[in-house]
C-alpha positions as CSV (number, residue, x, y, z in Angstrom):
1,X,16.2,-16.9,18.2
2,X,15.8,-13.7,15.9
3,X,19.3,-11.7,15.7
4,X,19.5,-8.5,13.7
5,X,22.1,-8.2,11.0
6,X,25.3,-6.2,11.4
7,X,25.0,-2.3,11.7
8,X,20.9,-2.7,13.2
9,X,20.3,-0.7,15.6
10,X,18.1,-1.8,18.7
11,X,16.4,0.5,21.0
12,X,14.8,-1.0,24.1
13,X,12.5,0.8,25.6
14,X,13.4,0.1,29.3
15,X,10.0,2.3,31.1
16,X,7.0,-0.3,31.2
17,X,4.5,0.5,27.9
18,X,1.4,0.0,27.8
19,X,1.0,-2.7,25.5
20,X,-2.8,-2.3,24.4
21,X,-1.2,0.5,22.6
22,X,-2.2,-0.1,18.8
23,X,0.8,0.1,16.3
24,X,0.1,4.0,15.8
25,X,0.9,4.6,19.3
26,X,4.0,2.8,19.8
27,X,5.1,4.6,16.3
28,X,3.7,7.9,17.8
29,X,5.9,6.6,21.0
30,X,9.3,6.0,19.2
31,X,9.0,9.5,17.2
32,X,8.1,11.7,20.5
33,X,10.3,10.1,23.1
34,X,13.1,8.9,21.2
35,X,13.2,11.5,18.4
36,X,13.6,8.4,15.9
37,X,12.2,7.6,12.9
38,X,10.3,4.6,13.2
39,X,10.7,3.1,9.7
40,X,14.2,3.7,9.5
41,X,14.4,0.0,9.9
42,X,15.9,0.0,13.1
43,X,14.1,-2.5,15.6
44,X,12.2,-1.2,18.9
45,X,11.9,-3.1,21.8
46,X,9.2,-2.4,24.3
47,X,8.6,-4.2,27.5
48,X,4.7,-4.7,29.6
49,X,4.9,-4.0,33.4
50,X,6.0,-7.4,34.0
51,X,9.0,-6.8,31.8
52,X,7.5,-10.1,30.2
């Protein structure tokens, strides 16, 4: 199991997401909804419908 070092922040994206979203539009996701900056090198979580 992965677990981030000390001081990472993890933001977990708790509304379903589309997951055929390329990697442009969860980065286009993080900077309009949650204001952050994706390469900040804090980790994103997002979960499908199934929350699988």
């Amino acid at each position: 199991m992965f677990f981030p070092v000390s001081g990472v922040r993890v933001w977990l994206c708790t509304q379903p997401t589309d997951m055929r979203k390329s990697y442009d539009g969860l980065l286009a996701l993080v900077k309009s909804q949650l204001q952050e900056d994706p390469l900040s090198g804090q980790l994103f979580v997002f979960i499908n419908r199934k929350g699988n």
